[in-house]
DSSP file (Angstrom, degrees, kcal/mol; ACC not computed):
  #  RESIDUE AA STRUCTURE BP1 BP2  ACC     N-H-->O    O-->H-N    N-H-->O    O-->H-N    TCO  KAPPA ALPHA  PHI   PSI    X-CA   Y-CA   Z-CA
    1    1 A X              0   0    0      0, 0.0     2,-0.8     0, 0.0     0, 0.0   0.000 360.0 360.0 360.0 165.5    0.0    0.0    0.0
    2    2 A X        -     0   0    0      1,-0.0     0, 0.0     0, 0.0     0, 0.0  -0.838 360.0-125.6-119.8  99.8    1.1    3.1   -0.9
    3    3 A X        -     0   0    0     -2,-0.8     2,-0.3     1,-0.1    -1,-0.0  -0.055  26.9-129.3 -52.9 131.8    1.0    6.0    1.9
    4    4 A X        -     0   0    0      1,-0.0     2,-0.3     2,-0.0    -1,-0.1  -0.606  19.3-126.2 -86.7 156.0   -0.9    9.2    0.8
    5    5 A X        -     0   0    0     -2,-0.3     2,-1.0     4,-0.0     3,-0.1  -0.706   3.1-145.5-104.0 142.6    0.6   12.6    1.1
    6    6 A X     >  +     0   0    0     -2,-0.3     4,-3.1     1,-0.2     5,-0.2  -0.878  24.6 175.1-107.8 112.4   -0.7   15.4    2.7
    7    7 A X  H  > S+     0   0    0     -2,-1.0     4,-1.0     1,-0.2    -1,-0.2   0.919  76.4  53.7 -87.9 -28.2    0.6   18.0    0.5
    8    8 A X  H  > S+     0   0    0      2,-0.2     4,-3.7     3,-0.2    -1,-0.2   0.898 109.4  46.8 -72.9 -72.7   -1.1   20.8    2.1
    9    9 A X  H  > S+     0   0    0      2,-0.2     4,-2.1     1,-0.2    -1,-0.2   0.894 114.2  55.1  -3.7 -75.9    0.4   19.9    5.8
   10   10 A X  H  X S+     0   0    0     -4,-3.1     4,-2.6     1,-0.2    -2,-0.2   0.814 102.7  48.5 -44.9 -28.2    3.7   19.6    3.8
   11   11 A X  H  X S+     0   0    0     -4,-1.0     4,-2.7     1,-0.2    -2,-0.2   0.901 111.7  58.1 -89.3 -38.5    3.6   23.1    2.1
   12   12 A X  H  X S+     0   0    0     -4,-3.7     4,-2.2     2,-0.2    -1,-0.2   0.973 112.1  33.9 -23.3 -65.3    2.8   24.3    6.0
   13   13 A X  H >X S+     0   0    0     -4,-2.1     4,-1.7     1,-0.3     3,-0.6   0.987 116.4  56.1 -66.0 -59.9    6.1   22.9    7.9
   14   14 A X  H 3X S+     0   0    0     -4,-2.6     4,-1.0     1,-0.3    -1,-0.3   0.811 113.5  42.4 -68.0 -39.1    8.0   23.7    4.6
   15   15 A X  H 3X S+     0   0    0     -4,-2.7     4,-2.7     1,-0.2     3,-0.5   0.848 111.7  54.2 -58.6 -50.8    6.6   27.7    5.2
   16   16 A X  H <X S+     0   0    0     -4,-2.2     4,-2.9    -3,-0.6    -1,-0.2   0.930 109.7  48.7   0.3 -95.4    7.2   27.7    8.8
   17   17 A X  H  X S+     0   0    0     -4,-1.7     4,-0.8     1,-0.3    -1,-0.3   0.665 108.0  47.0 -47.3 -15.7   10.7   26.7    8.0
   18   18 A X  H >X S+     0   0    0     -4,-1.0     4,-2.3    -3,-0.5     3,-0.7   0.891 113.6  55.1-102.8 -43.3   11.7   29.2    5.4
   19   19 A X  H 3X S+     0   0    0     -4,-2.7     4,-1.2     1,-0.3    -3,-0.2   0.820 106.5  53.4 -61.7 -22.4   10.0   32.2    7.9
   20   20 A X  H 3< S+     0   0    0     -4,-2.9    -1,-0.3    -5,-0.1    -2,-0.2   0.876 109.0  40.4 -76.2 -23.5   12.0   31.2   10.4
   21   21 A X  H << S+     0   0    0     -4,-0.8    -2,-0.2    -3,-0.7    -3,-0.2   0.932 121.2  51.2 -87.9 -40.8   15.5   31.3    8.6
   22   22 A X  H  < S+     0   0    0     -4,-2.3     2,-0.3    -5,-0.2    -1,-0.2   0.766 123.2   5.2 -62.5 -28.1   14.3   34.7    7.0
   23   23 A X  S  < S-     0   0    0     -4,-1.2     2,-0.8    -3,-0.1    -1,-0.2  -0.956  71.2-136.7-162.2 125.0   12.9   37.1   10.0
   24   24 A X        -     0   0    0     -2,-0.3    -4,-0.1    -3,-0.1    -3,-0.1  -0.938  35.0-105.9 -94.2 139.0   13.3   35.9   13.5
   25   25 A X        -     0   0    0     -2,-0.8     2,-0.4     1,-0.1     3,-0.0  -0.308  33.3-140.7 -34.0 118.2    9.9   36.7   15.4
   26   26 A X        -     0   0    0      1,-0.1     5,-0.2    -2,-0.0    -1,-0.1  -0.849  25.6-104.9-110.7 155.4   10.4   39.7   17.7
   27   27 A X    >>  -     0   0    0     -2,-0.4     4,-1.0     1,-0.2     3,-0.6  -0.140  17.7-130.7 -78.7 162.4    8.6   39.5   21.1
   28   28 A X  H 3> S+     0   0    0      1,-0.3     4,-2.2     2,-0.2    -1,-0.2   0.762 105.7  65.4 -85.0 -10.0    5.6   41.4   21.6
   29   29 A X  H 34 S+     0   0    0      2,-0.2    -1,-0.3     1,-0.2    -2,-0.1   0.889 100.1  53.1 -66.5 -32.4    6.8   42.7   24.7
   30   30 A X  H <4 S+     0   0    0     -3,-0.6    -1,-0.2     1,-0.2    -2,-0.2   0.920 112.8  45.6 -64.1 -35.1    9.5   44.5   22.7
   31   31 A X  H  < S+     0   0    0     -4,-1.0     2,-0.5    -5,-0.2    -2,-0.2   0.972  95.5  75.2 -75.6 -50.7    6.9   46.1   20.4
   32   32 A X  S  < S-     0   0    0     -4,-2.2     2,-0.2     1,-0.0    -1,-0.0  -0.418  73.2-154.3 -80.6 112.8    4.3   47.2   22.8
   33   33 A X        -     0   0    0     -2,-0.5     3,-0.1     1,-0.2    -2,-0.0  -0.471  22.8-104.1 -71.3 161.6    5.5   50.7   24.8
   34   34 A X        -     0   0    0      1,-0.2     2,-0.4    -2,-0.2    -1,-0.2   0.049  35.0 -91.0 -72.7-172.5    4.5   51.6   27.6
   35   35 A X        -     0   0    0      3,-0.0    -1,-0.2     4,-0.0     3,-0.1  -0.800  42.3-124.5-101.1 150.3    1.9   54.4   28.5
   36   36 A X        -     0   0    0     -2,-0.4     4,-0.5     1,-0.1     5,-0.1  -0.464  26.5-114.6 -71.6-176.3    3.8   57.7   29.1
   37   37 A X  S  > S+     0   0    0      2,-0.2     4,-3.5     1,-0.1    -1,-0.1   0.771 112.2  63.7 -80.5 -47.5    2.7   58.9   32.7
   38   38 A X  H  > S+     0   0    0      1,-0.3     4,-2.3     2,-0.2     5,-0.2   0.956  95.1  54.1 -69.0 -25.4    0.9   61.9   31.2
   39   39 A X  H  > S+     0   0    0      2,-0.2     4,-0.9     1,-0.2    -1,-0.3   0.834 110.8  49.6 -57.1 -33.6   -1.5   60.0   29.3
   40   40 A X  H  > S+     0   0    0     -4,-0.5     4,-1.3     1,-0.2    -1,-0.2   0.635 112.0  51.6 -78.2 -25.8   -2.6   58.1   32.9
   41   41 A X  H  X S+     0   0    0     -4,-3.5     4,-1.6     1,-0.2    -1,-0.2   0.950 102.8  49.1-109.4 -17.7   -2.8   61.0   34.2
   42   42 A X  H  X S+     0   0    0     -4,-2.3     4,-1.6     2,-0.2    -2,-0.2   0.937 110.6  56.2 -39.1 -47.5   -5.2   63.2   31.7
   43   43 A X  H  X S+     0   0    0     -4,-0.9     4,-1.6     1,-0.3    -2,-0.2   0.868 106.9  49.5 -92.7 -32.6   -7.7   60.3   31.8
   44   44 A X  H  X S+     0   0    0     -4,-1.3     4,-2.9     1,-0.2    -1,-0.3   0.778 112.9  44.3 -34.1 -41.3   -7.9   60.5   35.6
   45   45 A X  H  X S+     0   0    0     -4,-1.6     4,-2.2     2,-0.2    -2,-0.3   0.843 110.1  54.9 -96.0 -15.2   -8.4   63.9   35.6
   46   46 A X  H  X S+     0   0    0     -4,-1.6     4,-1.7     1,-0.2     5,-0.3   0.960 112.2  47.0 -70.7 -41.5  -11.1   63.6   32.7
   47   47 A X  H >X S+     0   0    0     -4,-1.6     4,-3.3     2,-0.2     3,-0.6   0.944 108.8  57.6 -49.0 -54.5  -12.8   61.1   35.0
   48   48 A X  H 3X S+     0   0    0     -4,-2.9     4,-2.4     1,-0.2     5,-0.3   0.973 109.6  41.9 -26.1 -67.6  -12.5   63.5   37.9
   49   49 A X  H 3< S+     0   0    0     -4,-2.2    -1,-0.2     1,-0.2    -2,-0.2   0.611 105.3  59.5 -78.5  -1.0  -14.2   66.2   36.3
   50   50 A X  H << S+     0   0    0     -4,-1.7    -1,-0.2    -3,-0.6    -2,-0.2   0.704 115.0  39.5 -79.3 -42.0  -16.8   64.3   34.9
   51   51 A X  H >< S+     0   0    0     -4,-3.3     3,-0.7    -5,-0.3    -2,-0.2   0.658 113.4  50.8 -93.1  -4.3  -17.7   63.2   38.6
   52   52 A X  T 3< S+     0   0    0     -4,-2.4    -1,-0.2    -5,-0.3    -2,-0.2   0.576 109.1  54.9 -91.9  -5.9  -17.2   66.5   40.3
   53   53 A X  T 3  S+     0   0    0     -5,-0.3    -1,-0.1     1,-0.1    -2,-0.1   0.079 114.8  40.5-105.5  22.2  -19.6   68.1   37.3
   54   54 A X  S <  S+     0   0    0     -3,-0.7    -2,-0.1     5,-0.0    -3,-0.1   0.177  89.3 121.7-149.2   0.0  -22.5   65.5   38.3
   55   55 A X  S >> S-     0   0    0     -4,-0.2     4,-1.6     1,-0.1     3,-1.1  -0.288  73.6-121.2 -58.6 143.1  -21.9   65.7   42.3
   56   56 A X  H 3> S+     0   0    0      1,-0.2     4,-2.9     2,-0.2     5,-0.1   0.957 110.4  52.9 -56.7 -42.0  -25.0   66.8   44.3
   57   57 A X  H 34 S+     0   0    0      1,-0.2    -1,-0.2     2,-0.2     4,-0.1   0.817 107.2  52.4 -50.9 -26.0  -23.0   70.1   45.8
   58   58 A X  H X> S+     0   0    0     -3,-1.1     4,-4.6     2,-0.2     3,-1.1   0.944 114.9  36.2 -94.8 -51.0  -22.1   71.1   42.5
   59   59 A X  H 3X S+     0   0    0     -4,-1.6     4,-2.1     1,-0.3    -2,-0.2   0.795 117.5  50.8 -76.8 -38.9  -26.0   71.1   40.8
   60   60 A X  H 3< S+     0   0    0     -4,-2.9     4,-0.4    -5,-0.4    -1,-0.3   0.558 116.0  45.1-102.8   7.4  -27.4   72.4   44.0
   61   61 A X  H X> S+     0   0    0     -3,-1.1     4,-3.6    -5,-0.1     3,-0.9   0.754 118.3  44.5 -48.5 -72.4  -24.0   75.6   43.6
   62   62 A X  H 3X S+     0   0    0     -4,-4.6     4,-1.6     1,-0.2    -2,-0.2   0.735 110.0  55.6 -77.2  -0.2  -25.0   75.8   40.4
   63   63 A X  H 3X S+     0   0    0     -4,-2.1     4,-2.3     2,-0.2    -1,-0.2   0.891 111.5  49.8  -0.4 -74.7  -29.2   75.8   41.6
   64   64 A X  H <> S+     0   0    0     -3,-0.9     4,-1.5    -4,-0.4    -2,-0.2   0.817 109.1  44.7 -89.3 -36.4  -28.4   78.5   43.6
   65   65 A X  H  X S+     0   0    0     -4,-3.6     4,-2.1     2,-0.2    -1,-0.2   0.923 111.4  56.1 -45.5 -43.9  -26.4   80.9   40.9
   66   66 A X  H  X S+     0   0    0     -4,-1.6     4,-2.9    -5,-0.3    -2,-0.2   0.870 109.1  45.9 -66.8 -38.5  -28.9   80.2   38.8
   67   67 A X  H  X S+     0   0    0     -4,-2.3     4,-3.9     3,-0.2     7,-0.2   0.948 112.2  50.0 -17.7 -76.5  -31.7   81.6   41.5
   68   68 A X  H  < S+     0   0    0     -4,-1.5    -1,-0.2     1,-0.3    -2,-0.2   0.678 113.2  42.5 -95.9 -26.1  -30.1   84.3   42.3
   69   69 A X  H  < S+     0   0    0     -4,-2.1    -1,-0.3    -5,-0.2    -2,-0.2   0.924 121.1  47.3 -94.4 -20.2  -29.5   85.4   38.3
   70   70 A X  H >< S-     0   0    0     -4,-2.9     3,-0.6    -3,-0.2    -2,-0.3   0.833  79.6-179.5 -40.9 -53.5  -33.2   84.4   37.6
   71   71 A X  G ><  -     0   0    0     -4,-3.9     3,-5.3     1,-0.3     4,-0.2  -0.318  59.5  -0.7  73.9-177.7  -35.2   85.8   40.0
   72   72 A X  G >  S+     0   0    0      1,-0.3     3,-1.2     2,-0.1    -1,-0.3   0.554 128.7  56.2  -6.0 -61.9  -38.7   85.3   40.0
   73   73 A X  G X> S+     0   0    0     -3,-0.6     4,-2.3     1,-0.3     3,-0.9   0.627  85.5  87.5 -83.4 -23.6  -39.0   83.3   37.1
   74   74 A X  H <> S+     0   0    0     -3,-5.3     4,-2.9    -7,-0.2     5,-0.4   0.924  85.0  58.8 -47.9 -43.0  -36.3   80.7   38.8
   75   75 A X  H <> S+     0   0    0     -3,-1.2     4,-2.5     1,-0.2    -1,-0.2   0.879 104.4  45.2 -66.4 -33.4  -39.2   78.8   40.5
   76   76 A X  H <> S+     0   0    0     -3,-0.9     4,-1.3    -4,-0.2    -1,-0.2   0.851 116.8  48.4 -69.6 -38.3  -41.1   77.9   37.2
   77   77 A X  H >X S+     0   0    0     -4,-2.3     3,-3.3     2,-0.2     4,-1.4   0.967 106.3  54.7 -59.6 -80.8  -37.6   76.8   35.6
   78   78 A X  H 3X S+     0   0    0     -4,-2.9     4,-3.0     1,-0.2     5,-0.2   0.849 115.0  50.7 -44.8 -38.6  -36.6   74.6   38.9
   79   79 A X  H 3X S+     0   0    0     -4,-2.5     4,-1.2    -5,-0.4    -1,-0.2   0.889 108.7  41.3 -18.6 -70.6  -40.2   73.0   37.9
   80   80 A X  H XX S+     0   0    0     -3,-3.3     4,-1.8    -4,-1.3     3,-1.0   0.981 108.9  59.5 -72.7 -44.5  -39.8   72.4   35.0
   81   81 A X  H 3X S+     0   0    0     -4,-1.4     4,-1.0     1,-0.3    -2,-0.2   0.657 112.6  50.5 -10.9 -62.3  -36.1   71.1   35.9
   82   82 A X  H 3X S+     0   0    0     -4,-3.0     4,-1.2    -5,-0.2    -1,-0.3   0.663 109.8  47.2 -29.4 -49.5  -38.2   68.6   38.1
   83   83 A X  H <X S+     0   0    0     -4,-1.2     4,-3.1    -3,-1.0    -2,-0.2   0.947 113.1  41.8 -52.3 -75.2  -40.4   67.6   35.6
   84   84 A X  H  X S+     0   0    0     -4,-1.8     4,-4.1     1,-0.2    -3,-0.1   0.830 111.7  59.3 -63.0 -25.9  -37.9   66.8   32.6
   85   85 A X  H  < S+     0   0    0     -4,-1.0     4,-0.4    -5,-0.3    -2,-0.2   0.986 108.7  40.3 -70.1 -55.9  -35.5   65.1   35.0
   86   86 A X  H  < S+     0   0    0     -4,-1.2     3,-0.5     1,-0.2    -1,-0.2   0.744 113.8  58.4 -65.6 -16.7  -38.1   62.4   36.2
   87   87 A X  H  < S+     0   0    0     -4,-3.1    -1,-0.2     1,-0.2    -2,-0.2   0.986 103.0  53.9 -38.8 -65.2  -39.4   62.2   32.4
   88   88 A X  S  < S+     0   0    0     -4,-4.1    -1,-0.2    -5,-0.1    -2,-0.2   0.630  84.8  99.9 -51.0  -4.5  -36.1   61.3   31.6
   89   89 A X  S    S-     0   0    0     -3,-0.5     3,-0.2    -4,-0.4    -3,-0.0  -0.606  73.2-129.3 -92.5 155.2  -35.6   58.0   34.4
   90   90 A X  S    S+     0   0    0      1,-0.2     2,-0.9    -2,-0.1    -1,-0.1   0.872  93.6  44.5 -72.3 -38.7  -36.1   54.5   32.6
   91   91 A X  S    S-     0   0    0      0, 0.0     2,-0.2     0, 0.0    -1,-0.2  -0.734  73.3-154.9-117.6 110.2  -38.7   53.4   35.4
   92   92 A X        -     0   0    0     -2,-0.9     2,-0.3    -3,-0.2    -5,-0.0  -0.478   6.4-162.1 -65.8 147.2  -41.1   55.5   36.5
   93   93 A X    >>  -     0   0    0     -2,-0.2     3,-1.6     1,-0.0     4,-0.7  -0.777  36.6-111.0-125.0 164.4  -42.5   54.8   40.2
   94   94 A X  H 3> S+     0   0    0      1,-0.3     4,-1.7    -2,-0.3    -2,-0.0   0.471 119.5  70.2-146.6 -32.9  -46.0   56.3   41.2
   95   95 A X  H 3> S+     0   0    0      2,-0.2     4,-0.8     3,-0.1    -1,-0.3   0.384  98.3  49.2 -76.2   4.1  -43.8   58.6   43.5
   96   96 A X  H <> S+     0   0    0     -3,-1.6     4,-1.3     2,-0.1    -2,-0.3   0.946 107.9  56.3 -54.0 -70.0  -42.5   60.4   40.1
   97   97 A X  H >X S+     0   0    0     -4,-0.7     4,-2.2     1,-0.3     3,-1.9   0.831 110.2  40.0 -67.6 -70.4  -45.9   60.6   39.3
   98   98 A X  H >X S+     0   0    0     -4,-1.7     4,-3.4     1,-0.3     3,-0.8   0.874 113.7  50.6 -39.0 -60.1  -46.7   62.4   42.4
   99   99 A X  H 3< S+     0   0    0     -4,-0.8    -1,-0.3     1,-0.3    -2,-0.2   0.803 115.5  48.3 -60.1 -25.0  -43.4   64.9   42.6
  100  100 A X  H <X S+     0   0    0     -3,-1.9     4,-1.1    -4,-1.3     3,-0.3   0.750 111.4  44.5-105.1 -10.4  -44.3   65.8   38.9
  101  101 A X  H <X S+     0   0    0     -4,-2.2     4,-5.8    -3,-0.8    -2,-0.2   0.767 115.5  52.1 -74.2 -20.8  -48.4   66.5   39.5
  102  102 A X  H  < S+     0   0    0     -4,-3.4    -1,-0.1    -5,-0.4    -2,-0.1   0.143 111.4  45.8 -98.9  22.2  -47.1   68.6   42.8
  103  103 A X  H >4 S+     0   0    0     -3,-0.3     3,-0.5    -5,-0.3     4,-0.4   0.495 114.5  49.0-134.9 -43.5  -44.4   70.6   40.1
  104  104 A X  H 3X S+     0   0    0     -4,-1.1     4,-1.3     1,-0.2     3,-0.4   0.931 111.0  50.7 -36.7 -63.2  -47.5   71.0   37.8
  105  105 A X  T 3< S+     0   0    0     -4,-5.8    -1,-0.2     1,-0.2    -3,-0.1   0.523 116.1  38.6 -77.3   7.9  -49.7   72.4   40.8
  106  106 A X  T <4 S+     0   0    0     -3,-0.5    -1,-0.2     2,-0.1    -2,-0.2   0.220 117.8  49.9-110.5  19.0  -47.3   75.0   42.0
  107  107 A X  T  4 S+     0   0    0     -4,-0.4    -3,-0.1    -3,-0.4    -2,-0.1   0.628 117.4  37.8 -98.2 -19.4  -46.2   76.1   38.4
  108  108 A X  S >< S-     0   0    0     -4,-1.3     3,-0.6     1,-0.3     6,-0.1   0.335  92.4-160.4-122.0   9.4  -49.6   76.5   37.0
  109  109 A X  T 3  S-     0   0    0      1,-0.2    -1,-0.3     2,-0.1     3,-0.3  -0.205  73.0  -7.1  51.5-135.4  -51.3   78.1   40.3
  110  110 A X  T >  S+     0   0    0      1,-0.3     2,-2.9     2,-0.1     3,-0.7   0.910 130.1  69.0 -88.2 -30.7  -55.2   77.8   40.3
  111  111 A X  T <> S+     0   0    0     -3,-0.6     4,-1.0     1,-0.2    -1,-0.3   0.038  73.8 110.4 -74.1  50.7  -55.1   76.5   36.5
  112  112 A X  H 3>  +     0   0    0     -2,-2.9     4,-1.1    -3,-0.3     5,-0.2   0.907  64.7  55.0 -86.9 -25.4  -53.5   73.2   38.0
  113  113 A X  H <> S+     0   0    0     -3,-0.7     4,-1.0     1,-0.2    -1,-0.1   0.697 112.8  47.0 -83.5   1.6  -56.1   70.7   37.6
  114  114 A X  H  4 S+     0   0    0      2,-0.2     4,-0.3     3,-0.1     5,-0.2   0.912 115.5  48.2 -79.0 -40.0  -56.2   71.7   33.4
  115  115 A X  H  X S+     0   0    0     -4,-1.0     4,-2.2     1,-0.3     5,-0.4   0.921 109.7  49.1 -64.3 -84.9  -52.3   71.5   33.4
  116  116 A X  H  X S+     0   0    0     -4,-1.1     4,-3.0     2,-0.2    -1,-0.3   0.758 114.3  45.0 -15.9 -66.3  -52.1   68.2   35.2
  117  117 A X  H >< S+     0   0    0     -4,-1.0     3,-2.2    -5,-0.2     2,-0.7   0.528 118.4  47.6 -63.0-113.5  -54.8   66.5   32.7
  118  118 A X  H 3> S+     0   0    0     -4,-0.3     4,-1.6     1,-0.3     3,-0.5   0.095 103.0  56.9  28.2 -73.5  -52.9   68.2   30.0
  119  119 A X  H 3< S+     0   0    0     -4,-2.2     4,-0.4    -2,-0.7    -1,-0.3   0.856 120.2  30.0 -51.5 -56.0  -49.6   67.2   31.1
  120  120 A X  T << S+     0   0    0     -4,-3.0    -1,-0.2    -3,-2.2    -2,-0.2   0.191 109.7  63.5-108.8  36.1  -50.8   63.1   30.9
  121  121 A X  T  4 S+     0   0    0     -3,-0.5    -2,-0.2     2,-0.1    -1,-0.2   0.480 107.4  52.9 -67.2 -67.9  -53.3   63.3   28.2
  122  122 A X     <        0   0    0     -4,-1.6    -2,-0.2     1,-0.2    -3,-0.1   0.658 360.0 360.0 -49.4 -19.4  -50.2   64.3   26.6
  123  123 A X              0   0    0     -4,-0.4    -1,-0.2    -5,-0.0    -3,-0.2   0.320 360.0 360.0-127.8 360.0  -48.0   61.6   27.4
């Protein structure tokens, strides 16, 4: 019997050999640099400021700037501010529902009970 050849196999080993005698393989550790120090330390401070710009001290600073260059009108803003934020959450809870009919009745005064039907008629 006659052994069959795997010619395919063969043309492998034979490639293998001829890439090794041509280009020795250089390790990847050689290739790969390191990170400089300032790059580590930008992306920490981008992280910083991304959580010092979403801290409760910082919204209820900038709250109270905003008051104070509004006026009057601030309470109908902080409302609405109330409003859009609980729109925006994925799960509403029935205490949303409340905080945003009780930002309806003191934005809209004695026309609250239109605004309120209004308000979920609309959504």
């Amino acid at each position: 019997m006659s052994k069959k050849k795997n010619t395919l196999k063969d043309l492998d080993e034979f490639l293998k050999q001829q890439a090794a005698t041509l280009v020795t393989p250089t390790q990847l550790s050689d290739t790969i640099s390191e990170v400089p120090p300032e790059k580590e330390k930008k992306t920490a401070t981008v992280f910083e400021d991304i959580h010092e710009e979403v801290s409760v001290a910082k919204i209820l600073n900038d709250l109270n700037t905003l008051a104070e260059k509004e006026g009057l009108s601030y309470r109908k803003k902080l409302y609405d501010l109330i409003i859009q934020s609980l729109e925006a959450q994925r799960n509403s809870l029935p205490e949303d529902k409340m905080l945003i009919n009780t930002a309806l009745y003191l934005k809209n005064g004695e026309k609250w009970k239109e605004a309120i039907r209004q308000y979920w008629k609309n959504r």
